[in-house]
PAMI-936975 format. One record per atom (N, C-alpha, C): x negated, z, y. Coordinates in steps of 0.2 Angstrom, whole numbers, padded with zeros to 4 digits, always signed. Example, Ala and Ser with C-alpha at 12.3 -4.5 7.8 and 13.67 -1.06 7.14 Angstrom:
residues 2
-0066+0039-0028-0062+0039-0022-0066+0039-0016-0064+0035-0011-0068+0036-0005-0064+0039+0000
***
This chain:
residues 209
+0080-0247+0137+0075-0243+0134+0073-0245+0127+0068-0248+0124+0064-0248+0120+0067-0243+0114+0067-0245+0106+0067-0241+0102+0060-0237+0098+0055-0242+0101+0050-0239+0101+0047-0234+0106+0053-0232+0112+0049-0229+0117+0052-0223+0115+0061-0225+0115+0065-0218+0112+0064-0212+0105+0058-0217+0100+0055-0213+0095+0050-0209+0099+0044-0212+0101+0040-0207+0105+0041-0204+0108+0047-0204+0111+0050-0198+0115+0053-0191+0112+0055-0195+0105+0059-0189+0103+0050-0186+0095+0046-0191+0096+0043-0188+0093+0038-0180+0097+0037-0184+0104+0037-0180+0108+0038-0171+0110+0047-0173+0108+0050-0167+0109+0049-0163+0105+0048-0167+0098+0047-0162+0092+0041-0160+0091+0036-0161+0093+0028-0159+0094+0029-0153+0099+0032-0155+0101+0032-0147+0108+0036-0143+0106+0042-0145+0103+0047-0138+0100+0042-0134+0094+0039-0139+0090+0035-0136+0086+0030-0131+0087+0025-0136+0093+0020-0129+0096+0024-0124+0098+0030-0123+0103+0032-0118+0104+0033-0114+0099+0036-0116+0091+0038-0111+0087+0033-0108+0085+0026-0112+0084+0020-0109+0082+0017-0104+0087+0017-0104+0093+0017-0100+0099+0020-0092+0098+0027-0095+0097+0032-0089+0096+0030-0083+0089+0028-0088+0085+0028-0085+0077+0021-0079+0078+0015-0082+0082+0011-0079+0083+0009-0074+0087+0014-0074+0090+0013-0068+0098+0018-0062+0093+0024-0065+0088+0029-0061+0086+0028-0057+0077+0023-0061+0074+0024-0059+0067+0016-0055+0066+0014-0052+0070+0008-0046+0072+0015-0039+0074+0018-0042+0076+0025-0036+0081+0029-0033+0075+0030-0038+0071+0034-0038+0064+0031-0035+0059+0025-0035+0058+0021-0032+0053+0019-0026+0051+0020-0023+0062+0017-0016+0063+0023-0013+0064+0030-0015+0066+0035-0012+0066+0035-0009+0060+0039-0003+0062+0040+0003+0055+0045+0000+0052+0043+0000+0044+0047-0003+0039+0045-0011+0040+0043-0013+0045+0043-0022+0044+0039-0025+0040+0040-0031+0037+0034-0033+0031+0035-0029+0025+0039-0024+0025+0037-0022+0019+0045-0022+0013+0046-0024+0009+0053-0024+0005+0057-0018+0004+0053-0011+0004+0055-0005+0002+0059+0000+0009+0056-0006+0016+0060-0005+0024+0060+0004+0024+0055+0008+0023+0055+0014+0023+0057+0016+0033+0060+0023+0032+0063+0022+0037+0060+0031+0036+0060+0034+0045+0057+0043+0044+0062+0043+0049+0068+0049+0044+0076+0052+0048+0072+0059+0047+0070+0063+0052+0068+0071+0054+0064+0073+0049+0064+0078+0043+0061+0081+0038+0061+0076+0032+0062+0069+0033+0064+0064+0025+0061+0056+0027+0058+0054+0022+0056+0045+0020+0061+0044+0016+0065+0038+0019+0070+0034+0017+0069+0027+0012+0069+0026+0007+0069+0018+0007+0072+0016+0002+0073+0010+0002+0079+0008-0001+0077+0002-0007+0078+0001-0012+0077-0003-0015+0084-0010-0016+0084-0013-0022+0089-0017-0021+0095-0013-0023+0094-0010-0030+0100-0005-0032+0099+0003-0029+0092+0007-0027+0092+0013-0026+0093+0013-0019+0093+0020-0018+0091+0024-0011+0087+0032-0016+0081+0032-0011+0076+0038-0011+0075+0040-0007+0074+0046-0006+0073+0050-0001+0067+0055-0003+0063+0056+0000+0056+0060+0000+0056+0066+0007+0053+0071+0002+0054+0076+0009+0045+0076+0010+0045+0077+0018+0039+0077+0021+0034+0083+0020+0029+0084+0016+0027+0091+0015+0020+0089+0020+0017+0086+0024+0013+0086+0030+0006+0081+0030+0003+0081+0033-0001+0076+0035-0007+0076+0030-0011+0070+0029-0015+0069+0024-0020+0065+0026-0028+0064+0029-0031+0061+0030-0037+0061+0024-0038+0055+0018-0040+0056+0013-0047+0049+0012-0053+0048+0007-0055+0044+0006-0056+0043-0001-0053+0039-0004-0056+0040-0011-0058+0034-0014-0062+0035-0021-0066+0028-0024-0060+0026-0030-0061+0020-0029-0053+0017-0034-0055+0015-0040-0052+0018-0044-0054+0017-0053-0049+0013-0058-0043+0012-0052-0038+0008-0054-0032+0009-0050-0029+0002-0052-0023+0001-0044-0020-0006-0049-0013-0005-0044-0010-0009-0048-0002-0013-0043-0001-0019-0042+0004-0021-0039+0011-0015-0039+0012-0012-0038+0021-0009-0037+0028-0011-0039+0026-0017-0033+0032-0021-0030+0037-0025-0037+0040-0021-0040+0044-0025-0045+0049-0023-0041+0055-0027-0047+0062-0023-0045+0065-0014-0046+0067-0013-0039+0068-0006-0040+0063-0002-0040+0056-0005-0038+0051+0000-0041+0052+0005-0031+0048+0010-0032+0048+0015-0027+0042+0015-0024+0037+0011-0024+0032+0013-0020+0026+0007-0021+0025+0004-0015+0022-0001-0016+0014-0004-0020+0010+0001-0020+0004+0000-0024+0005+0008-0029+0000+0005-0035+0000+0013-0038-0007+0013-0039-0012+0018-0038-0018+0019-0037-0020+0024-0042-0027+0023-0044-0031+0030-0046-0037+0030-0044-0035+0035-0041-0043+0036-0036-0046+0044-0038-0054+0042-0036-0056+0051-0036-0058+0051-0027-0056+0055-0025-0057+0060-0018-0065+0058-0017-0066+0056-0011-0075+0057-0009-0077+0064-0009-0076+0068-0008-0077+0074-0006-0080+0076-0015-0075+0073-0021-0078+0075-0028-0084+0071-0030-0081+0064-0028-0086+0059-0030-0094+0060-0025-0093+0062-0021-0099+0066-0017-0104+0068-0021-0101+0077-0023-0102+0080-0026-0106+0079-0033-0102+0076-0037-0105+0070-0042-0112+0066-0045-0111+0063-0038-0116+0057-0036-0122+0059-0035-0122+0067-0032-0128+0071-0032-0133+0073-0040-0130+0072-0044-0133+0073-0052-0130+0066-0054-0126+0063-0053-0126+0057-0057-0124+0050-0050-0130+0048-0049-0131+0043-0047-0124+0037-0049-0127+0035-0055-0120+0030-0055-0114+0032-0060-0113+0041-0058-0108+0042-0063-0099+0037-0063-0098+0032-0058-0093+0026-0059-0096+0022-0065-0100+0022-0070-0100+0016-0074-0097+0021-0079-0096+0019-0085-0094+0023-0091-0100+0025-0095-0107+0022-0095-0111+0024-0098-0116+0031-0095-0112+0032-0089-0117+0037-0085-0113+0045-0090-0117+0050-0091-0114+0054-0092-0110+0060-0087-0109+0057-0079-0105+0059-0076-0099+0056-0075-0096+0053-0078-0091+0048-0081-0085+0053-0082-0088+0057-0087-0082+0063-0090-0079+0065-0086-0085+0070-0081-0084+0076-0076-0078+0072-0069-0082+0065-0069-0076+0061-0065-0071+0060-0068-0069+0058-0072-0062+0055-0074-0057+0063-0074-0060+0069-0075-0055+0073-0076-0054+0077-0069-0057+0070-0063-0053+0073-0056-0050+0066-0054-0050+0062-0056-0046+0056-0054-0039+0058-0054-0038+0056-0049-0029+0056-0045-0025+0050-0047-0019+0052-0046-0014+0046-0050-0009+0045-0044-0008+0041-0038-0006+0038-0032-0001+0034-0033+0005+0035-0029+0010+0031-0028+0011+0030-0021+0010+0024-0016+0006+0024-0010+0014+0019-0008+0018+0022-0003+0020+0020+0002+0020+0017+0009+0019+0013+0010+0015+0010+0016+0023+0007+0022+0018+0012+0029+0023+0011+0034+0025+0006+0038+0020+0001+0036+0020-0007+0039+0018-0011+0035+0019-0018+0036+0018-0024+0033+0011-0022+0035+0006-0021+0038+0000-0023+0040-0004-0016+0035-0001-0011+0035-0003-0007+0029-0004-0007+0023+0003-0013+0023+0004-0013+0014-0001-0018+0010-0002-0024+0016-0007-0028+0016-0014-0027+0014-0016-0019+0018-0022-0018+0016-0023-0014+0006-0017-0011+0008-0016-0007+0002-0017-0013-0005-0013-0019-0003-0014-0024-0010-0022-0030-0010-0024-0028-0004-0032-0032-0002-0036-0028-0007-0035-0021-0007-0039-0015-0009-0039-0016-0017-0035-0017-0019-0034-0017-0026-0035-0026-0030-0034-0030-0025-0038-0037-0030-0046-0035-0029-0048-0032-0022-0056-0031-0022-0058-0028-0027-0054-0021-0030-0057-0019-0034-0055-0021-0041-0050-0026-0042-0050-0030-0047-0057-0033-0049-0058-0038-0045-0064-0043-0042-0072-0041-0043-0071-0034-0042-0079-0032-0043-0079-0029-0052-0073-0027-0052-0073-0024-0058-0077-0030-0064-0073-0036-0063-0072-0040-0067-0081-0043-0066-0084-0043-0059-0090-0045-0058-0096-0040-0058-0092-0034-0062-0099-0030-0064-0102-0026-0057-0100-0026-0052-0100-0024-0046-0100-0016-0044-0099-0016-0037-0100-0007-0035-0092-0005-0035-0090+0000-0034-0082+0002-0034-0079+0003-0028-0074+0000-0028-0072+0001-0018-0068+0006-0015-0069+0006-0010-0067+0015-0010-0060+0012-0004-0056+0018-0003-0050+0015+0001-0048+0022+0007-0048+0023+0013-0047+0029+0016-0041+0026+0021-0036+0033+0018-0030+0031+0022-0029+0037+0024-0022+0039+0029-0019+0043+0034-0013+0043+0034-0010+0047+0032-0004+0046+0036-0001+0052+0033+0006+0056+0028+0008+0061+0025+0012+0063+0017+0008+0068+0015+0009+0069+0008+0017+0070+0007+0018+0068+0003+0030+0067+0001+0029+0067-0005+0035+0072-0006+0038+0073-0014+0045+0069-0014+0048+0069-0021+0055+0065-0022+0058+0072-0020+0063+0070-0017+0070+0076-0013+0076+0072-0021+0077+0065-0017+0084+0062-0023+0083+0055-0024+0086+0055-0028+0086+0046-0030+0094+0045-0033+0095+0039-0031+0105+0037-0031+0104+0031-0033+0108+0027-0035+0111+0020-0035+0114+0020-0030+0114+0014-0026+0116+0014-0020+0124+0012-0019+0127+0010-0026+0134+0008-0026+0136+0011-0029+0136+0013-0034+0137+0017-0039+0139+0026-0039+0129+0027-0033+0130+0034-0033+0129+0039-0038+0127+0035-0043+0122+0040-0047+0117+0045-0049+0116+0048-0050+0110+0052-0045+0106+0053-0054+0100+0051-0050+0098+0047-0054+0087+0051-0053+0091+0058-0051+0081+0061-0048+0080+0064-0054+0083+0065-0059+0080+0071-0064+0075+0066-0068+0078+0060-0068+0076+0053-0072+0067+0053-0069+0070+0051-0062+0062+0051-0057+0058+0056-0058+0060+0061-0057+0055+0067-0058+0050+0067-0064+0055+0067-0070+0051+0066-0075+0045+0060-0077+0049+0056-0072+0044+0047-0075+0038+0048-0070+0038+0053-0064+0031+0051-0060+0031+0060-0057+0030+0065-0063+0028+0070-0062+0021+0073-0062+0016+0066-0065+0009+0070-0065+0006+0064-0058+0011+0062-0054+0009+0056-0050+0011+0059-0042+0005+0059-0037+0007+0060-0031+0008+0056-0025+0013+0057-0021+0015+0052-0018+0014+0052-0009+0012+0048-0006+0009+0045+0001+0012+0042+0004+0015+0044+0008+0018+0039+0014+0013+0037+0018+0011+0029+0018+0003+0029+0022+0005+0024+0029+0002+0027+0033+0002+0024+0041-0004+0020+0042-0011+0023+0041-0015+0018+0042-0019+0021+0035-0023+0012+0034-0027+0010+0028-0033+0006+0029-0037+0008+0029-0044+0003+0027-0049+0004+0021-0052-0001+0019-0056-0002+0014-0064-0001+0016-0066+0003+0016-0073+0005+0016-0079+0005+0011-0083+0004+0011-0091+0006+0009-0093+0010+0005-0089+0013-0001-0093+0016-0004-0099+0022+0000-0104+0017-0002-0110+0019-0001-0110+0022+0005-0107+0020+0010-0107+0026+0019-0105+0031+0016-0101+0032+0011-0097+0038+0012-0099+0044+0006-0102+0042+0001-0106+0047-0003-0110+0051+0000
***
């Protein structure tokens, strides 16, 4: 046998291991993303009446006060993900339901020159959004460059409609230590509400006024 034949061969094999992995990874990493907690670093886990999640030094537990299906216009958001942090985007959004209302006498009260500007900002919501899959959380940080993006090009405001349910902080611990460490959290995220979100999309604005 040829050493030129025995390369082809084995280059062969490694083309085909290859597709396979590429096969495998694509049937498996859509499975991974929508499993609960997968894809996401915070691995949020729901044990009965509590959201679990865990950071590198914490554990948190949020109690479930009941279901939320909201859409709001985003006035600002921002990446989460540091270390230790507890919730994977932070958001401020106002409610469609207000910005509705609004848009009815002020057309473009999202610019700061409109004189509905004011009436808006003193209903914008301050969002600390937990996301129950990699494929949620996905959309949760797409939502926030788009609205980076338009911001920066002068553009319209992007609105973001999610589902899932509204959670308060129960406790917060160091995970080795054992700390307890909620009076700290309460304080730092007490004008801040929190979401445990199941499904998320980026919608149109304008559909929804």
């Amino acid at each position: 046998m040829s050493w030129a034949y025995r390369i082809a061969r084995v280059s062969g094999i490694d083309i085909k291991v290859h597709l396979i992995f590429i096969v495998f990874m694509a049937i498996l990493y859509p499975l991974f993303l929508n499993w609960p907690g997968g894809g996401n670093p915070l691995a949020p886990s729901v044990r009965g009446r509590e959201i679990v999640i865990q950071t590198d030094d914490l554990e948190v537990r949020f109690d479930r006060q009941g279901p939320v299906s909201e859409a709001y216009m985003l006035f600002g958001g921002t990446d989460a993900e540091m270390k230790n942090s507890i919730s994977n985007v932070f958001l401020s959004g106002l409610a469609i339901r207000h910005a509705s209302f609004i848009s009815q006498r002020y057309p473009k009260f999202y610019r700061c020159s409109s004189p509905g500007a004011a009436q808006a900002k003193q209903l914008v919501e301050d969002m600390a959004l937990i996301a129950a899959d990699g494929s949620t959380r996905n959309t949760l940080k797409r939502a926030i460059a788009l609205h980076e993006d338009s911001i920066a090009s002068g553009g319209d405001r992007t609105c973001l409609s999610f589902s899932g349910e509204q959670i308060s902080l129960r406790s917060a611990k160091h995970r080795e230590g054992g700390f307890d460490l909620t009076s700290e959290f309460a304080k730092g995220y007490r004008q801040t509400d929190f979401f445990f979100v199941s499904d998320a999309a980026i919608t149109d604005c304008k559909e929804l006024l």
